[in-house]
N, C-alpha and C positions, 0 to 999 in steps of 0.2 A: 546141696550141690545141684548146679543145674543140669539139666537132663544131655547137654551138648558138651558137657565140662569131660568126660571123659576121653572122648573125638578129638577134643581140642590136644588133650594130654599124648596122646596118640600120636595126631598129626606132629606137634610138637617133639615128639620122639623123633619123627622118621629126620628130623630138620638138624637135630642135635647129633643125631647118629652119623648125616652124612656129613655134618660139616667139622663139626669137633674130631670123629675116629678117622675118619676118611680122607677129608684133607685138610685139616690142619694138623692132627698128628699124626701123617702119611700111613696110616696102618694100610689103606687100601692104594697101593702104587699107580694103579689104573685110571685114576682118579685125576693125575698129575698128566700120565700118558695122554690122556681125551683133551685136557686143556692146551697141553703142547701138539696135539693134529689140529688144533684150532686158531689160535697165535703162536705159533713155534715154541721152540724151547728154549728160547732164550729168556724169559721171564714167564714160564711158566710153573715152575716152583713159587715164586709169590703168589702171582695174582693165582693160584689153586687155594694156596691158604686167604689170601681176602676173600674168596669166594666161600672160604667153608668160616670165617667169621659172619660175613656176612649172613650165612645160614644160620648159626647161630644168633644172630639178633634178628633174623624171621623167629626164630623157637622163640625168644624174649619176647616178642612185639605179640607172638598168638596167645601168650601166657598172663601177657599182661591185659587183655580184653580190650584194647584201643581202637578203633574206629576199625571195627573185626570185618566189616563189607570190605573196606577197602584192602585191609587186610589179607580177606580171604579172595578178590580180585588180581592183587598184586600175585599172591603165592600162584595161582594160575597162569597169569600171563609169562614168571619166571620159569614155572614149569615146563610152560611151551612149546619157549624161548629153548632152554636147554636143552630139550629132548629132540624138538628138532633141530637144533645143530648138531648132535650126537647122532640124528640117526643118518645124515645125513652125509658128516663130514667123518665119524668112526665109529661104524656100528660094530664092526669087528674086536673094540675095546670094551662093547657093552655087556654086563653079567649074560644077557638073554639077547644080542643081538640086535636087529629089529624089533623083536619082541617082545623090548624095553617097554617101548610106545604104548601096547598096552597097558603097562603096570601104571606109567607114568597118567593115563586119561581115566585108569580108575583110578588113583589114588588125587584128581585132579575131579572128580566125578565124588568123592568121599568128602573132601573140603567144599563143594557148593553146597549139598547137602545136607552137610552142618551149619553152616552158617546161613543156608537161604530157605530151608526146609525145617530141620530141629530147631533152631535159635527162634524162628514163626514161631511153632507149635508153642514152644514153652510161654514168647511173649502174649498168644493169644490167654495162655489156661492162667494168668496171674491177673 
């Protein structure tokens, strides 16, 4: 197994967790709440669940090992993307506030890395 395969399973947790339990099978309502201060609520029950499919085919895409730079660029950029319109437009709906932002630049700081530090190491020692 390679030495980043684990990181990978991980990260891919965090992607299945929020998008599968959270919003598509609305376990976490808050979820739904954040996308409705952001497009209203008139279509904010769908587009919560395309967004936690979509999360779901991030998990697929990190799983399957496909062009993992771009890969682990994209997962960043959507990171952001999300956190800062949450902290901005409802920080009041977030587990931790503001101090989401944090959790969100480590765990955005966890995915470079692995992909741009571990995924090196291993291709240099083969």
């Amino acid at each position: 197994m390679i030495r980043n395969q684990y990181l990978n399973y991980l990260i891919a947790a965090v992607w299945i967790a929020n998008g599968l339990f959270c919003k598509v099978l609305h376990l976490v309502p808050r979820h739904q709440e954040i996308v409705a201060r952001v497009i209203g609520d008139t279509h904010a029950g769908i587009l919560t669940r395309t967004i936690g499919f979509a999360e779901i085919a991030m998990a697929i895409w990190i799983l399957s090992g496909f062009k993992t730079k771009l890969n682990a660029i994209t997962q960043v950029v959507v990171i952001a993307t999300m956190n800062s319109l949450e902290f901005v437009l409802a920080p009041d709906l977030l587990l931790w506030g503001r101090f989401n932002a944090l959790f969100a630049f480590l765990f955005m700081l966890l995915i470079l890395y692995n992909e741009f530090y571990l995924r090196n190491m291993q291709t240099q020692q083969t």
